[in-house]
N, C-alpha and C positions, 0 to 999 in steps of 0.2 A: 476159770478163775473163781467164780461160787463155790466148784466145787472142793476147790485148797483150801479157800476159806474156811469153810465148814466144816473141814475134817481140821484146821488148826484151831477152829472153838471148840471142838471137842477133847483136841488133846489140851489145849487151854484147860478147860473145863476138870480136867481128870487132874493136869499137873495140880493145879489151885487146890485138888484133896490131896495131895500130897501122893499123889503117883510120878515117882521119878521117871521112872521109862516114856512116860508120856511128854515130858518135859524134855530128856535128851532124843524123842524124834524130830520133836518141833527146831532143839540147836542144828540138830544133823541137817535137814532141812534145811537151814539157812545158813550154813557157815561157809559153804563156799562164796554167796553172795556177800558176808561179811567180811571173811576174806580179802576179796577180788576189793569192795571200796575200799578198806585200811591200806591196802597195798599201794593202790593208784594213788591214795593221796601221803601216807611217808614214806613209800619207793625201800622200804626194809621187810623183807620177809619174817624177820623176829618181832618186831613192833606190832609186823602185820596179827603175826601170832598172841601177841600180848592183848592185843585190841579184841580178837575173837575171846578169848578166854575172861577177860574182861567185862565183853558185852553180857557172853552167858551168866556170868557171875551175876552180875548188875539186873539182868531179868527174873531171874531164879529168884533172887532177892528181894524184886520190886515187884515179882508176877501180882499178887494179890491189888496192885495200885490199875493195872490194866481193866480198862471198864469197855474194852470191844468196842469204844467210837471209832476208832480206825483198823485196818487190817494188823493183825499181829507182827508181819512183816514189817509192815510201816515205825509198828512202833520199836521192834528189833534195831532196824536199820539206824534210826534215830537214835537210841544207845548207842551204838557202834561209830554213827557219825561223830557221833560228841567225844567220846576216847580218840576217836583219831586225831580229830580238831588239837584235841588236848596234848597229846603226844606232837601232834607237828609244830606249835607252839613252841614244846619244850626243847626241838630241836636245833643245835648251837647254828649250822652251816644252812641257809635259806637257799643257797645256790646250786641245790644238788639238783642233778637230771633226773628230772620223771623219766621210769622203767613201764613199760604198757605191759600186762599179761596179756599176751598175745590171744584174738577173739577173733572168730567168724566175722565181726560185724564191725569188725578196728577200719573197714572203711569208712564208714560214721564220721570219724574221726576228720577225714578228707573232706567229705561231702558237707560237712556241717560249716567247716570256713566258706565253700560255695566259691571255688576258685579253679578256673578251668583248667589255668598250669598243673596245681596239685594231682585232677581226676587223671589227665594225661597220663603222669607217671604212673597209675596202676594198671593202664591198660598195654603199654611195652611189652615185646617177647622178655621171658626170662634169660637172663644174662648174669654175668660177673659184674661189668658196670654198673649195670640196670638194678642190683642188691648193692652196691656203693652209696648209689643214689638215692636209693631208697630207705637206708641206713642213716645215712645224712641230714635225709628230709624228718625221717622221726626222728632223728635227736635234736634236731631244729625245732620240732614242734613241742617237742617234748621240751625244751628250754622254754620257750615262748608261754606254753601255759602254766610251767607252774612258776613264770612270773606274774601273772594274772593277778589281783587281788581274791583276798581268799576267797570273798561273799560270791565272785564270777566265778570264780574257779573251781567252787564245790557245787554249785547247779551245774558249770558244766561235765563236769565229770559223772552226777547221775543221772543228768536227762541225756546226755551223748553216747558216754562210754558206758556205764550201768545200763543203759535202755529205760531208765523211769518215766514214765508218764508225767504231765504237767502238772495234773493231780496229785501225783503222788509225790513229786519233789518238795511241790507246796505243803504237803502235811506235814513229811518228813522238818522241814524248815518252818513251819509252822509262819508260814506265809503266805499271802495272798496267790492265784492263779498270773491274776496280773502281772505282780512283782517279781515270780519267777519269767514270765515272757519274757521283764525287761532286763532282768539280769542276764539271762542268755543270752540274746539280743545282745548287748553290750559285752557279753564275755564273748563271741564272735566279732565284734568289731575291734578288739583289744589282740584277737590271736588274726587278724588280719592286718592287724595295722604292724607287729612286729614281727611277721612272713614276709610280710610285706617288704621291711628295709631287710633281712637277711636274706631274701632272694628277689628282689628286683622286681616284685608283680605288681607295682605302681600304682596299687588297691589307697 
């Protein structure tokens, strides 16, 4: 982790003299992560695409205001967060299905409600059912949180799905450690209380 770090203050370092190349390693570098959050949070792959192009704009613009008190990541994402926010806002229809880009670690997603029914279902032989059902359950969950209110709903989508650190949500959000705990904490009691009435787990 040091070691990203400090090969992204140096290209920091070079873009701020106006070395472009050094500025489009550091986009390349992170756009898939910018990406993957625009996406999870307006469920549009064009948006998604507006948001990346956006955020690079916004930094390239803003690089000289960056004073290296947080990882440059940090403050990337934090752009990016904020176009998104801004774009989901702007969106007419609130009731559309969250789409998951599909991840190694999309059982996160399972384990973080902390629900025995849910784990059950990933451990089944593969089946034709057994992908019905498993189809069903994510677009169930997928309903479920992106009823959530936002503030729960965008911790959880970076500490769960993104893989953020507590630390790192907290910067992101320019929030307390604490404040994120209790926000996730309460965005899992929110995605359990309404699994809960759509599949009967009397949580």
């Amino acid at each position: 982790m040091k070691q990203t770090e400090q090969k992204d203050s140096t290209l920091v370092a070079l873009a701020k003299n106006g070395n472009i190349s050094a500025f489009e390693k550091l986009i390349k570098r992170y756009e898939d992560s910018i990406f993957s959050l625009a996406y999870r949070i307006l469920q549009d792959k064009e948006k998604a695409y507006d948001v990346l192009q956006e955020t690079a704009l916004s930094a390239f613009k803003n690089l000289k205001k960056f004073k290296g008190k947080s990882a440059f990541s940090t403050w990337l994402y934090k752009i990016a967060l904020n176009y998104a926010l801004m774009h989901k806002r702007k969106q007419k229809s609130l009731e559309k299905k969250m789409t998951f880009i599909p991840t190694e670690n999309e059982s996160k997603i399972y384990e973080s409600i902390d629900t025995e029914e849910l784990s059950n279902i990933q451990t089944v032989d593969d089946n034709p059912i057994k992908t019905l059902e498993e189809q069903e359950l994510i677009n169930i969950l997928n309903d479920s949180l992106n009823k959530l209110p936002e503030k729960y709903r965008t911790v959880f989508i970076l500490k769960e799905l993104e893989g953020k650190s507590i630390e790192e949500v907290a910067k992101i959000l320019n929030l307390s450690p604490a404040a994120i705990k209790t926000r996730l904490h309460r965005s899992r009691l929110f995605l359990r209380e309404l699994m809960g009435k759509y599949l009967n787990l009397g949580v």
